[in-house]
ZATIMAR-615455 format. One line per 4 residues: number of its first residue (from 1); for each residue x, y, z of C-alpha. Coordinates in Angstrom, 1 decimal, padded with zeros to 4 digits. Layout:
N
NUM = X Y Z | ...
//
This chain:
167
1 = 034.0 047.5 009.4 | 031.6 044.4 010.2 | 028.8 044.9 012.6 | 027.2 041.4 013.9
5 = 023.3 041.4 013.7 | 021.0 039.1 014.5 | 017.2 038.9 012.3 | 014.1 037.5 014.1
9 = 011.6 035.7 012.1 | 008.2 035.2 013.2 | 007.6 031.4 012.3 | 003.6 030.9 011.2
13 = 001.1 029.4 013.8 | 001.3 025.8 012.6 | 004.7 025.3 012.4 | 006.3 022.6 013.7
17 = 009.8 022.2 015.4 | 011.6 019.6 014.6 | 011.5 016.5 017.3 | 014.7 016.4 019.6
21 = 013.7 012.6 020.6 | 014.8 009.7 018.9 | 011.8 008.0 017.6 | 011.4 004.3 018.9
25 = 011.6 001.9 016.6 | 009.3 -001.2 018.2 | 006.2 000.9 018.0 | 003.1 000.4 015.7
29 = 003.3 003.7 014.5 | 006.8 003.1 013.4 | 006.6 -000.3 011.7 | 003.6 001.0 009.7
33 = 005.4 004.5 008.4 | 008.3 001.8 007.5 | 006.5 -000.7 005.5 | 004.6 002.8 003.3
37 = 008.1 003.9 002.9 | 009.6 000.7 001.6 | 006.9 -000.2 -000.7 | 006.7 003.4 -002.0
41 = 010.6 002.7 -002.5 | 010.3 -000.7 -003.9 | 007.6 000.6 -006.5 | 009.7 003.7 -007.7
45 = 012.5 001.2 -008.2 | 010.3 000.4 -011.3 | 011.0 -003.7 -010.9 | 008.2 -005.9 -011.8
49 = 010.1 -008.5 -009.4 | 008.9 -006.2 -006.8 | 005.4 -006.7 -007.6 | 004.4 -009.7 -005.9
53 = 006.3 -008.7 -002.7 | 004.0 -005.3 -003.0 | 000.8 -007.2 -003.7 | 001.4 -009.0 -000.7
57 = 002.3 -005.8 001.5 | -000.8 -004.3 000.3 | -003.2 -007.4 001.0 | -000.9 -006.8 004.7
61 = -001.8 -003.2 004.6 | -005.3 -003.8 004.2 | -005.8 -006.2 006.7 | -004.6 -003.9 009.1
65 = -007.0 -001.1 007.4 | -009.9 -003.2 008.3 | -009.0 -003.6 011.8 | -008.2 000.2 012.6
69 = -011.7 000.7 010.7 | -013.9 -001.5 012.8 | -011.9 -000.7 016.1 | -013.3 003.0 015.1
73 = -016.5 002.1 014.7 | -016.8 001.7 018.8 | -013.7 004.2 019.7 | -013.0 007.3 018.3
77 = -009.3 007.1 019.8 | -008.8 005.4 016.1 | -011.0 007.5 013.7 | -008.7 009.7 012.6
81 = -006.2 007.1 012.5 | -008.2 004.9 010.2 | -009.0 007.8 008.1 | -005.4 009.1 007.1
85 = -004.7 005.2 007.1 | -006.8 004.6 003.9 | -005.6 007.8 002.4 | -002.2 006.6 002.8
89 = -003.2 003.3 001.3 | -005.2 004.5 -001.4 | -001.9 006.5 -002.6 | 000.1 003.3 -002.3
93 = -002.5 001.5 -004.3 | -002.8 004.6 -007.3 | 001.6 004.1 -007.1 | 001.1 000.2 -007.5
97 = -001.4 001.0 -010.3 | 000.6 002.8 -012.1 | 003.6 001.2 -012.0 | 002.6 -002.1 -013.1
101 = -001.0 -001.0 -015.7 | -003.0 -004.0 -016.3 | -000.4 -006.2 -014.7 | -001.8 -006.6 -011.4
105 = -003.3 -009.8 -009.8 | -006.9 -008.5 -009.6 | -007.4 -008.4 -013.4 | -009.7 -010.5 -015.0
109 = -007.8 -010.6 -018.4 | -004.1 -011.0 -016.2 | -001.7 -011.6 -018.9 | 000.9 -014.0 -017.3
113 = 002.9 -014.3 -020.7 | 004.0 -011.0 -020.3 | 004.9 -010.7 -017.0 | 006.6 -013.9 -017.5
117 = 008.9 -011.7 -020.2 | 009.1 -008.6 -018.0 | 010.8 -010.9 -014.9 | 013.3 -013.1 -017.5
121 = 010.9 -016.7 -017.0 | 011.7 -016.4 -013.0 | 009.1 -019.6 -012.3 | 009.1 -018.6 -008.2
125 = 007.7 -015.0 -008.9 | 005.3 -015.9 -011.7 | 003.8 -018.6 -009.6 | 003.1 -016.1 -006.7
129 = 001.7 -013.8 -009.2 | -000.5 -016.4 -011.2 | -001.8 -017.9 -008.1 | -002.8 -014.6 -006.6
133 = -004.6 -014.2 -009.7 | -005.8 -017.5 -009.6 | -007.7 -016.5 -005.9 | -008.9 -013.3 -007.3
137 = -010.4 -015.8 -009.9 | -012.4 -017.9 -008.2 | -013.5 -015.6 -005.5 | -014.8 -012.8 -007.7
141 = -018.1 -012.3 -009.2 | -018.6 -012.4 -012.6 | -019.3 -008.5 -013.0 | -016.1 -007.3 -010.6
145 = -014.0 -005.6 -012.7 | -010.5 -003.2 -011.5 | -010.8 000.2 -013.5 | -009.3 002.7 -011.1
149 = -007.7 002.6 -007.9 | -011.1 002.8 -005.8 | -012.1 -000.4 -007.5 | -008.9 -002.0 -006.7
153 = -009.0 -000.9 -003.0 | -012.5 -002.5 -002.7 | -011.9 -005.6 -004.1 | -008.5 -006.0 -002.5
157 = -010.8 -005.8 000.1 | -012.8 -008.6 -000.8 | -009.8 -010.4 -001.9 | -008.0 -010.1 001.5
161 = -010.8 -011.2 003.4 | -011.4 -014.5 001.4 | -007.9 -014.8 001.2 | -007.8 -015.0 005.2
165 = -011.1 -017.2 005.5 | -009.3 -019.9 002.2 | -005.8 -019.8 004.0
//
């Protein structure tokens, strides 16, 4: 014979139940979480046609960085905000890294021939790519060098805000 039953489980303080609302989609909040999860996406695809789309989303998602970071210098509204912002970034930027090694814009010895191979001689992409490293180039000083991802996430930085102030 078959007796129902019923268990209760205690779930721990900090668990969260799942959200009953559809999320909006025309919100900040939204469109940022979107672009992360695209380029995260678009990077595990393992595509070096991707690349110049990502460079360009991260030089996006830096530009934003900087504004959530000076709009918490006079609000703490955003502080926390900013904060998990450029840990979300600097993961992106380690993922970029490692997908695409020494074949990033911000490398002084940027080997174009080979990313020329890697992409089958498509002129479009390599001339995004070689003139992003072109502006890297000429606004760099002499000693910047990209060894890890902290390097990379300050001079894309630097890079972004030239880039802005040239274009």
């Amino acid at each position: 014979m078959l007796c129902p039953s019923i268990e209760l489980w205690q779930m721990s303080e900090d668990y969260e139940l799942p959200n009953d609302r559809k999320e909006h989609t025309n919100t900040l909040r939204f469109l940022l979480r979107k672009t992360f999860q695209t380029a995260q996406k678009l990077l595990l695809r393992g595509r070096p046609e991707d690349w110049p789309t990502l460079f360009y989303t991260l030089c996006l998602l830096m530009i934003v960085y900087g504004t959530f970071d000076l709009a918490s210098s006079f609000t703490r509204v955003l502080r926390r905000t900013s904060r998990e912002f450029r840990k979300a970034l600097k993961s992106l930027i380690r993922l970029f890294l490692y997908c695409c090694g020494d074949l990033h814009p911000l490398n002084n010895a940027f080997d174009i021939r080979s990313y020329a191979l890697m992409v089958g001689g498509n002129t479009l992409l390599i001339e995004h790519y070689m003139e992003m490293n072109s502006i890297w180039v000429e606004c760099r000083r002499n000693f910047d060098v990209v060894e890890n991802a902290d390097d990379f996430f300050k001079h894309l930085e630097n890079y972004c805000a030239a880039f802005v102030i040239l274009f």
